[in-house]
C-alpha positions in Angstrom: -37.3 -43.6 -173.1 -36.9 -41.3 -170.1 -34.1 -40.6 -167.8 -33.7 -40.2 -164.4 -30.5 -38.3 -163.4 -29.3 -38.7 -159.2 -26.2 -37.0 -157.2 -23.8 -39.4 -160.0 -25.8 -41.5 -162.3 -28.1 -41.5 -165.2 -30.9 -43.9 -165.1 -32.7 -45.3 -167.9 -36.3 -46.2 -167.6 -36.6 -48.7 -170.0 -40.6 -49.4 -169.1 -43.1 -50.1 -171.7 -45.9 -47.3 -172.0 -48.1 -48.2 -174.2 -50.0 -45.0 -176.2 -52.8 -46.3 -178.5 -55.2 -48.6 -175.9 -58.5 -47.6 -174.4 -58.4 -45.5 -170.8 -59.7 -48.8 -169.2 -57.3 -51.4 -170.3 -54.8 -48.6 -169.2 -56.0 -48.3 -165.6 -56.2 -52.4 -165.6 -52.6 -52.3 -167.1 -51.4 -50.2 -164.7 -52.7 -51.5 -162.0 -51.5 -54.8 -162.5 -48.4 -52.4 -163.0 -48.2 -51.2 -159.7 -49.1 -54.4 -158.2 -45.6 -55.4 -160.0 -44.1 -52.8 -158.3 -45.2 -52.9 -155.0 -44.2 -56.9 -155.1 -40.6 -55.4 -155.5 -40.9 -52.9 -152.9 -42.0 -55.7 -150.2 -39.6 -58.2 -151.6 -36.6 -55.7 -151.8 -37.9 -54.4 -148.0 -38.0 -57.7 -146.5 -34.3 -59.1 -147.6 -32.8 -55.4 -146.9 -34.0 -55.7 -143.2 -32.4 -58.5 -143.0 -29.4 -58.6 -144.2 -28.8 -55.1 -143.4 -31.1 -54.2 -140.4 -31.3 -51.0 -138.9 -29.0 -48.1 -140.3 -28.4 -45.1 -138.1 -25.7 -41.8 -139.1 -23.2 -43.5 -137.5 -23.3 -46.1 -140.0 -23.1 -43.8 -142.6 -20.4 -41.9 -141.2 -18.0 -44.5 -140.8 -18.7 -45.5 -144.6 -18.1 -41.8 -145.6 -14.9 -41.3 -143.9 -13.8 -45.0 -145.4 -14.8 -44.1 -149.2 -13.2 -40.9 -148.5 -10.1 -42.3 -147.1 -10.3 -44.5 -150.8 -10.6 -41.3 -152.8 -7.4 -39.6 -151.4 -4.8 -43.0 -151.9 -6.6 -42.7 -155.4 -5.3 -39.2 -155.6 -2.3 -39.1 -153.6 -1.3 -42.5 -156.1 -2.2 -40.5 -159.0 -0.2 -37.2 -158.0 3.1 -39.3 -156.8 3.2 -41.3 -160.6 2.6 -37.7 -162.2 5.3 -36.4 -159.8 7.8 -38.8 -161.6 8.1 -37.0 -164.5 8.3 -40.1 -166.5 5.8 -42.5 -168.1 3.9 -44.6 -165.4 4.8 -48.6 -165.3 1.9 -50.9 -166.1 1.8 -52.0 -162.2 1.6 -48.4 -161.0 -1.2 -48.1 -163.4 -2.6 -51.4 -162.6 -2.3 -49.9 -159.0 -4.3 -46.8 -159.5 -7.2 -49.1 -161.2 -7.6 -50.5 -158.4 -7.8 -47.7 -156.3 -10.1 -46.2 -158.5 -12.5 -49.1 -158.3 -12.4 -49.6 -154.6 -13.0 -45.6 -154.4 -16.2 -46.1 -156.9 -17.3 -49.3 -155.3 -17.8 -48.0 -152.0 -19.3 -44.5 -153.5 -21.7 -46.7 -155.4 -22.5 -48.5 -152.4 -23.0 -45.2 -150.2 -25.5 -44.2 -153.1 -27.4 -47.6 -152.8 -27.9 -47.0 -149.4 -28.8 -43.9 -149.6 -31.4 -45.2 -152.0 -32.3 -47.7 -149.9 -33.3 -45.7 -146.8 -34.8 -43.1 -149.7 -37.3 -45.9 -150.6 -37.9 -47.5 -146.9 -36.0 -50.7 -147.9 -34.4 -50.5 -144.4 -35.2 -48.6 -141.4 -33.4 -45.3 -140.2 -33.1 -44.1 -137.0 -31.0 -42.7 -134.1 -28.1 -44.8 -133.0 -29.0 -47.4 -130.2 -25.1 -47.1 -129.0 -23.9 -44.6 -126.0 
């Protein structure tokens, strides 16, 4: 199994390869492979566009500043209950979960995006606004 490692995550590739069949039956295999593949790239294009449509820096921006805005309450939360000097209660910790996950749920989401403009899901360009 091989791995592929990006800016914050490891990937699996969990894809079948198989070793021991003749070099035709592997070209037909993979071609019928890539014709898997390619179905996913037009599919994953298609309903990107739409439900996304065009992406310019500005879009990215204004996400950077928001899941950077996430990461310092996350922070600043978990420097005021260590502040304290006592044991945190279970709703400040409860708290700080959930500042955590809105933090990694909008990094996540910058990363996909990223991803998707990587892979030509959506289209990129310069902003359309003044």
């Amino acid at each position: 199994m091989s791995s592929t490692v990006t800016s914050s995550t490891r990937r699996f590739s969990d894809h079948f390869e198989p070793q021991d069949i003749d070099p035709q039956e592997q070209r037909r295999l993979r071609g019928h492979l890539e014709q898997i593949d390619y179905t996913a790239f037009v599919s994953n294009r298609e309903i990107m566009a739409q439900a996304l449509g065009r992406l310019d820096a500005g879009h990215f921006q204004k996400l950077a500043v928001t899941t950077a805005q996430a990461r310092a309450r996350w922070a600043a939360a978990a420097l005021a209950i260590g502040q304290s000097g006592r044991a945190p209660e279970p709703s400040e910790v409860e708290t700080l979960a959930s500042l955590r996950n809105a933090y990694d749920e909008l990094s996540t989401a910058y990363e996909a995006l990223r991803r998707m403009v990587e892979r030509g899901y959506v289209a990129y360009g310069p902003s359309t606004q003044p």
